[in-house]
N, C-alpha and C positions, 0 to 999 in steps of 0.2 A: 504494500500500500504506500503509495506518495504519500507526504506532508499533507497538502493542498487537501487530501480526502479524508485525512487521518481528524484534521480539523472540521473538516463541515460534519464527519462523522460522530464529534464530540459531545458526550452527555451532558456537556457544558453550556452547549445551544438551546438544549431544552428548557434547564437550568434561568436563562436569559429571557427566554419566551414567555419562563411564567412568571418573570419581575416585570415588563412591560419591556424588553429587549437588554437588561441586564444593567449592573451598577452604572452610572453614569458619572462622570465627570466632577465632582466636588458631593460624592454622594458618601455616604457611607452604610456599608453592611455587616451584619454579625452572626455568625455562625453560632448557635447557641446550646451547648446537652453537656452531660456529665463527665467526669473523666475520661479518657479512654474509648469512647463512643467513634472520636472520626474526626473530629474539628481539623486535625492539623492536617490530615490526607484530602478533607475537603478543599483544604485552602489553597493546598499545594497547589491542586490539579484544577485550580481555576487558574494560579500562576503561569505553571506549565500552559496552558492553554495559550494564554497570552505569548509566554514565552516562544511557544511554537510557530507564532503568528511574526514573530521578530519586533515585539514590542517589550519595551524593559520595566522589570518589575522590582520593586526594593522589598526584600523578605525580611523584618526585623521581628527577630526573637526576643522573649522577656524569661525564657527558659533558661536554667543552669546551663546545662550541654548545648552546643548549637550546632552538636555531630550529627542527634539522631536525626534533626530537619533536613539536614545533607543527606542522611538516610533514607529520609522519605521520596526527597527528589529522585535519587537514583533507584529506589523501588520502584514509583511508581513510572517512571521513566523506564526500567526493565520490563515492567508490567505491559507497557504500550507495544514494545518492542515483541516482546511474546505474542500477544491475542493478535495485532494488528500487522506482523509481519514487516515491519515499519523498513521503505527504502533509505538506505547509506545513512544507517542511524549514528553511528559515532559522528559524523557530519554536524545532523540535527540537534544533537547532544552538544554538540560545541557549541551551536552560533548562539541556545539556550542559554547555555553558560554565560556568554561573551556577556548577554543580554541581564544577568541580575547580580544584586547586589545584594550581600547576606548583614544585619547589622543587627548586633545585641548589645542589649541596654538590661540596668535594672532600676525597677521603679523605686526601690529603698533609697537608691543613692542617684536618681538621674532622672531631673524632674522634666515634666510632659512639654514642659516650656521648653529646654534645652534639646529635646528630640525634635520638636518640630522645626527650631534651629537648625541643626546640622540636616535635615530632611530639606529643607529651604538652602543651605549653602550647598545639598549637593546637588539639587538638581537645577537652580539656578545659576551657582556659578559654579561647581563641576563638571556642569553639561551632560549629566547624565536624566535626559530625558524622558522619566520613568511616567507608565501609562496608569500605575494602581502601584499602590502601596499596601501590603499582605503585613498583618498584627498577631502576632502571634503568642501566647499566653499571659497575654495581660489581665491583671486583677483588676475588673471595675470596681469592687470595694476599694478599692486604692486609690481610685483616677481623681485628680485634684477638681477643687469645686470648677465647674465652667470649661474643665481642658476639654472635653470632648467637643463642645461649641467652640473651641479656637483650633481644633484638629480641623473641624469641619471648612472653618474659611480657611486654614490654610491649604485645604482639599482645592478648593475655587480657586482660589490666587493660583495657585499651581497647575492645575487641569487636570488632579489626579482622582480614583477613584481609590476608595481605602477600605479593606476587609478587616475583620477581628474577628479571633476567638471568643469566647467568653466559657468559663467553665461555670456550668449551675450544678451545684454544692447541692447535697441529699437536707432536705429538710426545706428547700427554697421553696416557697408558695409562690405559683403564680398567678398571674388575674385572670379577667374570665375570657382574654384572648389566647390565656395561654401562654404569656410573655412572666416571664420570672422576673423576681423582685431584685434581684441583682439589677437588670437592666430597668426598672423603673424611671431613675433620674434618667438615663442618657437617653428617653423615649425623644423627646424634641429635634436630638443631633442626629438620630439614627433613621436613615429609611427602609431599612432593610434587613430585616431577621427571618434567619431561617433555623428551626431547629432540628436535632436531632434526635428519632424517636426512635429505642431498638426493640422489635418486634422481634417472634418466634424464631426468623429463618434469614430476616433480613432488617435492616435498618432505615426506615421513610425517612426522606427528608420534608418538611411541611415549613410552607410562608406560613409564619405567626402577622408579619407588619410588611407589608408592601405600598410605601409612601403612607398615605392616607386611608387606605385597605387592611383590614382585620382580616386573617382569614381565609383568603381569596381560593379560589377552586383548588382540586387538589395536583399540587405536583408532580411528574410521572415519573420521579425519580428515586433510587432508592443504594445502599450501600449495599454491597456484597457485606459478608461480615471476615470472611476470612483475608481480601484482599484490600478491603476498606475502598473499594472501588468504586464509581458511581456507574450504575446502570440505568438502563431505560426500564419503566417498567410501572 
């Protein structure tokens, strides 16, 4: 299989279809379920997505190790390679690579002001022109009062679209959309949540918030559970 086909073939498209043609430009999205569930394999593989498209994406971890995210790429990056029989993939795998930039921080010691900082000097005056910016284990119990409303115009000002994790902790109520109280405050800055729901054999992923939409029809996508892969279905 070419690139070209690998991409239009992408459960990512569908993914986009049922947010109203997918993250936009100074939007922001949240990937939302418990430990362990799929968060960081979901996120990858909207990067990769991008990435495969030749569009550059900045991957910042707030995790200890920032091996196993490398991990994941080249997983699920083998993964493609396997089921899709993918042409001159060490190729494809490089111009990926050329194309992201991996950066970890921690929120104890590196406040949300200073990352949007260096976010802002790299892509403004390092030139590297990143399409979406990928959040990776950040504690919103932790996120400073208003920083998610200043991540958000720095989204605008920049032209980026921006994803996050969220882990929801066992005991979190959520309201009657479904949206957990973890992300209660950031409702305003967010337009975009998806969570993670794991079922008998497989994993749904369901819109809780799509802009202005509660709810909205259901999603035809779902996670393998063994390869945390997204399918159709």
């Amino acid at each position: 299989m070419v690139k070209d086909e690998l991409i239009k073939r992408s459960p990512v498209r569908v993914l986009e279809k049922s947010i109203h043609g997918g993250l936009k430009a100074g939007e922001i999205g949240v990937i939302a379920a418990p430990s362990g569930i799929g968060k960081t394999s979901v996120l990858v593989q909207i990067a990769l997505d991008k990435l495969l498209q030749g569009r550059k994406v900045i991957h910042i971890s707030y995790t200890k190790h920032t091996d196993y995210v490398l991990a994941w790429y080249e997983d699920i990056f083998d993964e493609f390679i396997k089921k899709k029989n993918l042409e001159n993939p060490e190729e494809v795998k490089n111009d990926a690579v050329r194309n992201r930039v991996l950066l970890k921080f921690s929120q104890e010691g590196v406040s949300g002001d200073q990352v949007r900082r260096s976010l802002t000097a790299l892509i403004q005056d390092g030139g590297f022109k990143a399409e979406a910016i990928i959040v990776d284990g950040f504690d919103f119990s932790l996120q400073d009062s208003g920083g998610l409303a200043r991540t958000r115009n720095m989204a605008e000002e920049l032209s980026v679209s921006v994803w996050y994790s969220c882990t929801v902790k066992a005991g979190d109520v959520c309201d009657k959309h479904g949206i957990p109280a973890i992300l209660r405050d950031a409702l305003p800055s967010v337009d975009v949540i998806i969570a993670l729901d794991p079922r008998a054999d497989h994993i749904d992923l369901k819109v809780r918030k799509d802009r202005d939409q509660f709810n909205p029809e259901r999603m035809a996508l779902k996670l393998d559970p063994k390869t945390l892969l997204m399918l159709e279905g």
